[in-house]
Every structure is written in C-alpha cells, then in structure tokens.
C-alpha positions in Angstrom: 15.7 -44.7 -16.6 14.1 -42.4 -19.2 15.2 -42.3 -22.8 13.7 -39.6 -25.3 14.7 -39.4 -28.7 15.8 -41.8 -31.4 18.4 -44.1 -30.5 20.0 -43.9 -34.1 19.3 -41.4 -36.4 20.3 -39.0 -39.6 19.1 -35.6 -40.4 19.9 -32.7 -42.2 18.6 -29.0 -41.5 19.3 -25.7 -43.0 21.4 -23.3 -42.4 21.3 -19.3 -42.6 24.0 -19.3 -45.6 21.9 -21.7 -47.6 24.0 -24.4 -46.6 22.5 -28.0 -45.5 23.8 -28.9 -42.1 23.6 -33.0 -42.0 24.1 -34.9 -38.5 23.7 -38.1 -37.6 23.8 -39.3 -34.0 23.4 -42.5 -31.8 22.7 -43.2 -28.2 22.8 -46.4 -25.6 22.2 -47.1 -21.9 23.4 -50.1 -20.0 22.6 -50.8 -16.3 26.0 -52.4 -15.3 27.0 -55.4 -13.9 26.7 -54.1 -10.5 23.5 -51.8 -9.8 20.3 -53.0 -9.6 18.4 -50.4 -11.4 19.7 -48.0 -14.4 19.3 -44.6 -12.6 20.6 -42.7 -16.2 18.2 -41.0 -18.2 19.4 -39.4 -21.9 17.8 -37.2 -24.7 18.8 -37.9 -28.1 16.1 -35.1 -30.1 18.1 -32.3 -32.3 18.5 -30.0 -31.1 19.0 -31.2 -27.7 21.7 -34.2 -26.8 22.1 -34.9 -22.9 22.9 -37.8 -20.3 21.7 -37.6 -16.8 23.0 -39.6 -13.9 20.8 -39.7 -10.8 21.5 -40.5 -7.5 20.0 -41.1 -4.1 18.3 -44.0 -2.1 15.2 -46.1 -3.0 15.3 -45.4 -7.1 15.5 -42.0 -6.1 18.3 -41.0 -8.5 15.9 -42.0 -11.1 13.5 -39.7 -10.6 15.9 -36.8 -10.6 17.8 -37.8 -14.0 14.1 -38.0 -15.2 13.2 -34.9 -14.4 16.2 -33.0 -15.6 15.4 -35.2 -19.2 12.3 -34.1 -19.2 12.6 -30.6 -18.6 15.0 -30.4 -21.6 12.4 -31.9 -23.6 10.4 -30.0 -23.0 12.6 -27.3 -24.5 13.8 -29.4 -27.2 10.0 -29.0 -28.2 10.3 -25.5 -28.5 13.2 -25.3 -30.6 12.3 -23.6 -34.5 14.1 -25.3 -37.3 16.3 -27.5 -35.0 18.1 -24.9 -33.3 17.9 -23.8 -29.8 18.2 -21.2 -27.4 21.0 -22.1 -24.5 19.4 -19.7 -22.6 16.5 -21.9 -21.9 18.9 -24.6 -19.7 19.2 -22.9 -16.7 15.2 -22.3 -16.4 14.6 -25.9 -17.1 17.1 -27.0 -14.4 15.3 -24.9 -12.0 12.2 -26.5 -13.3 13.4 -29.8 -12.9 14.9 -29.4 -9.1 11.0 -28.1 -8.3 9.8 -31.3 -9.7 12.5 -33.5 -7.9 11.5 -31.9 -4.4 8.1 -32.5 -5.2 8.4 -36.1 -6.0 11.1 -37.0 -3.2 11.3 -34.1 -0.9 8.6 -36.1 2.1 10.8 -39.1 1.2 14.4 -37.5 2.5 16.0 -39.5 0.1 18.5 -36.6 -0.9 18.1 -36.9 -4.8 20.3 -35.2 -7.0 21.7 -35.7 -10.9 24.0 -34.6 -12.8 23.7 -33.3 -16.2 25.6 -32.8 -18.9 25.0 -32.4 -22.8 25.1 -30.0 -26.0 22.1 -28.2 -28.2 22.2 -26.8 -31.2 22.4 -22.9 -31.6 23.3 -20.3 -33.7 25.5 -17.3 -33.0 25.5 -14.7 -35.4 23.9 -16.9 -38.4 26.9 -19.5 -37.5 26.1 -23.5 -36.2 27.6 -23.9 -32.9 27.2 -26.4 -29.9 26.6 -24.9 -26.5 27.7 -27.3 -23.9 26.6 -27.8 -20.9 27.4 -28.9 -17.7 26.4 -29.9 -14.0 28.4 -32.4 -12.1 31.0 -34.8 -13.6 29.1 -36.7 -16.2 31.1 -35.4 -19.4 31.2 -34.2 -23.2 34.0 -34.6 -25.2 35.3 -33.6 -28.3 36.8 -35.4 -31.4 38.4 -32.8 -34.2 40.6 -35.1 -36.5 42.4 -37.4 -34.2 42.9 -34.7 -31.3 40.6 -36.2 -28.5 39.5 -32.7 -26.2 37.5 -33.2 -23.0 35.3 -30.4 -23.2 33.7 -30.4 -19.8 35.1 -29.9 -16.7 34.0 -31.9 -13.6 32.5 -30.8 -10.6 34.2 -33.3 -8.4 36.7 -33.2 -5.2 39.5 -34.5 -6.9 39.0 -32.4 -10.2 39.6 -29.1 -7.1 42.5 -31.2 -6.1 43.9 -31.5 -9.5 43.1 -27.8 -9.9 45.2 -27.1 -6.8 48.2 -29.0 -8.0 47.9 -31.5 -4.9 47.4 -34.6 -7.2 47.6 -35.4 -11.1 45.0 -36.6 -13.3 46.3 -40.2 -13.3 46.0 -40.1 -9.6 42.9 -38.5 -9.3 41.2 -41.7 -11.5 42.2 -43.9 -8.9 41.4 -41.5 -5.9 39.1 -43.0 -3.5 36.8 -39.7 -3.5 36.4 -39.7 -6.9 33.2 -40.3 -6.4 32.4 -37.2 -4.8 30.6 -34.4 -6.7 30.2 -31.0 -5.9 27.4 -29.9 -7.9 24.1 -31.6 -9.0 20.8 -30.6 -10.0 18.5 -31.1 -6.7 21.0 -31.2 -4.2 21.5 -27.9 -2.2 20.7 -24.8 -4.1 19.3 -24.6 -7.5 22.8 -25.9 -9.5 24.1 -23.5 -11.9 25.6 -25.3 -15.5 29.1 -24.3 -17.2 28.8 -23.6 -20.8 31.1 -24.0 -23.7 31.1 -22.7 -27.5 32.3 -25.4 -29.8 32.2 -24.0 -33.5 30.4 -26.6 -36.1 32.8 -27.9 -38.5 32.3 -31.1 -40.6 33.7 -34.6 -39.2 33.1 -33.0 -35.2 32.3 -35.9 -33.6 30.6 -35.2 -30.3 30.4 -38.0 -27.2 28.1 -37.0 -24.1 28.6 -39.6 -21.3 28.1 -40.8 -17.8 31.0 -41.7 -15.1 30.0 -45.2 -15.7 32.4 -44.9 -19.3 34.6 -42.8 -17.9 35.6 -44.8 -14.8 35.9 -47.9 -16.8 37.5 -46.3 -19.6 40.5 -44.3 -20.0 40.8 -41.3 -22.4 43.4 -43.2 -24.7 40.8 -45.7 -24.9 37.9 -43.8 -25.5 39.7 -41.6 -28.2 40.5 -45.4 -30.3 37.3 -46.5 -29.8 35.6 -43.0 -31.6 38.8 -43.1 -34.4 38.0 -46.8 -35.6 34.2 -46.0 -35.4 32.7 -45.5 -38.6 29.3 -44.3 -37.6 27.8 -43.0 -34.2 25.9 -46.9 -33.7 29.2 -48.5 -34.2 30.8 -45.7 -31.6 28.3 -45.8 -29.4 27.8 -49.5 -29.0 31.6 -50.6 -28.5 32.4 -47.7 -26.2 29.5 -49.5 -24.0 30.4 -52.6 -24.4 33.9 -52.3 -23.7 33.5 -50.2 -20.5 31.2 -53.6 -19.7 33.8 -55.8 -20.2 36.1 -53.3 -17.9 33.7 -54.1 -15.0 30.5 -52.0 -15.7 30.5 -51.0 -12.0 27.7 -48.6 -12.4 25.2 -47.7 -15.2 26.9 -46.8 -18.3 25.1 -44.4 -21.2 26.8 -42.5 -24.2 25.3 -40.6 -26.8 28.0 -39.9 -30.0 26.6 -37.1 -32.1 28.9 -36.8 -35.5 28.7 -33.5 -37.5 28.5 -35.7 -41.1 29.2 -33.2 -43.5 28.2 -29.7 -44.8 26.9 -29.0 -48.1 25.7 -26.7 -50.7 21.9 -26.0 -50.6 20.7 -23.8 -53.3 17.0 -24.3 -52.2 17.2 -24.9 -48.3 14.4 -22.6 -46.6 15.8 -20.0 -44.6 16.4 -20.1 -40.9 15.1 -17.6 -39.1 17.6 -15.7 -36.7 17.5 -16.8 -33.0 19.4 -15.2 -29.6 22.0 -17.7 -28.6 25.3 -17.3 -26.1 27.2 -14.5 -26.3 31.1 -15.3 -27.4 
C-alpha cells in the first residue's frame, strides 16, 4: 500500500478570472477484514486525486497499484499553479506498466491495477476535473443531492448490463463481478476513459475502490456524502460503514469537495495550460 499526499487538507488557488478557487479534500485506506495485506495505493496532492487497486499473487498487486501512484506523482510534481495537463495520464500509465514488468515480470505473478481518479485542468481559462479511468474502481459525482456515477466500469457484467442481458441490481450480485477487463499491466498497455466535469462550488467529488462499492450500495453511499459535513467526516464513515458491511477486501476513498469560489482582487494570475478538448 502506498499513500501520497495529505490525508486531510484545505487549499485555495487562483483562477484565470481573478477568482480564488478553494478545495478541501480527505482520503482513507482500510485493509479489510478479510485480506491479509492492503494492495490499494491512493494520491491525495492537488492537482492529482487517484485510488489504485492492485492485484495478483505474492503482494504482487501491491506493486502494481504502486507504480501507477507513483507515476501520477510524479506528474502531480509537474503541475504549475495546481493545475494539470490530462494529457500526461496516459504516458504515466505506460510508464508505470514498464515498471510493473520490471519488478514482477521473472516472477509470473500476472500483476495488474486498476486506476481511477480526477486532476485539476483548465479548459479555455475555465476549472474543470478530467476523470479518469482504467478498470472498475470508480469516481462519482455529488451536485446538490443528485448522486452521478461518473465512471464507467470495465467489468463483464457492466458488457452484460450494456447488452441488456442483466440489470444493474443483478449485476451487484453476479458471481463475475469480479472480473475486469481492463487494468494497467495486464495485457497491452491499458488505455483510460476520460470525463469533463465543470467546477462549480459544493461538487463534491468521491474516488474509490470496489472494496466500497461492493459493500455499499449507491443509495447508501449518496446518504453518507449528503449528511457529511466535511470530506474527513465523508471519508471516514463511508469506510467505516463498508467495514461494518463485511470489508471483504481493501477499502480506500478519497472525497474531494469543491468548497466554495470567491472574489480575488489580488490572486496572481494563472498562466494558460493545454487541457482536453470538449
């Protein structure tokens, strides 16, 4: 298990318009009740948020969720006035399988991740999260009360739910539904999905492994992200209730909350940066 970044903190960064952009974010990683080791690995750095869930034998899933944190690091580093460039994923991905193959490749312990997350970027002068994802760890999206799974997972039953042959309720108690059909390391390099998701104040962002989502339901997960007050408070019961469901596997969430955006007469100016195309 790797962890970079704060696990609670507050910030607030400048916008183009002279605006000041304030965030405040919170993140948490349990190892279950079940697994032996915590194979998870999560960034919590502006402008970078992401949760990675590794798999393979002999603690080889660890290494590959490490790799795919650190890579994104790494570009987190290079990010100028807390904004990012999206673009910069998809070579760090590629990065990271290298590294996995060079750490477990003698080994044939088949390690893969998934990854899934959100940076910061803007898009003509505008805040924006680009989302990302590879495999069925998920980001979802809280405008008002309207709960929005953003993400879409690369799994056998999401293909089946996509081809009409089961329903989303049956697909949660499908006994494939562990199955993915993406990950970073496994196969071919893995190419990510990406989202736009304009920043508006009160967004409340959640980036999480399948170890909250199996042991929570959506209805669940929405009441526990209304009641919370502040990203710690969200971040904490969402884990410890998906404990208290079973905690069958290792369970990490990072809740990233969009606090507020206000007047800033004497905010330095940010300088323009390439992000994703709308």
């Amino acid at each position: 298990m790797t962890a970079i970044g704060a696990d609670v903190a507050e910030t607030s960064l400048a916008l183009p318009d002279g605006r000041a952009l304030v965030l405040g974010w919170a993140s948490m990683t349990d190892r279950g009740l079940r697994r032996d080791h915590n194979e998870d690995s999560v960034l919590a750095a502006l402008p970078y948020f992401a949760v990675a869930d590794g798999m393979g034998g002999h603690a080889a899933g660890d290494v590959a969720s490490d790799a795919v944190i650190r890579r994104l690091a790494e570009e987190q580093e290079r990010a100028e006035s807390g904004f990012a460039d999206p673009e910069g994923v998809e070579p760090a991905l590629e990065l990271a399988v290298g590294d996995i193959r060079e750490e477990t490749g003698d080994l044939e312990l088949h390690a893969g991740t998934t990854v899934t997350g959100a940076c910061l970027t803007l898009v003509s002068d505008r805040p924006y999260w680009a989302v990302f994802n590879v495999g069925d760890s998920r980001v979802y999206q809280l405008r008002g009360d309207v709960l929005e799974q953003v993400t879409v997972d690369h799994s056998v039953v999401q293909e089946m739910v996509d081809a009409g042959r089961i329903t989303r309720a049956q697909a949660d108690r499908h006994p494939d539904g562990n199955i993915i059909t993406r990950a970073v390391g496994v196969g071919d390099a893995a190419e990510a999905d990406y989202w736009l998701l304009p920043v508006t104040a009160r967004l409340r962002l959640l980036i999480c492994s399948d170890g909250l989502t199996k042991e929570l339901a959506d209805a669940e997960i929405r009441g526990h992200l209304l009641r919370a007050d502040d990203a710690a408070t969200a971040v904490r019961d969402l884990v410890v209730h998906a404990l208290e469901n079973g905690g069958r596997d290792n369970v990490t969430a990072v809740v990233v909350d969009v606090l507020r955006i206000d007047p800033a007469e004497d905010a330095p100016p940010v300088p323009r940066r390439r992000g994703l195309r709308r």
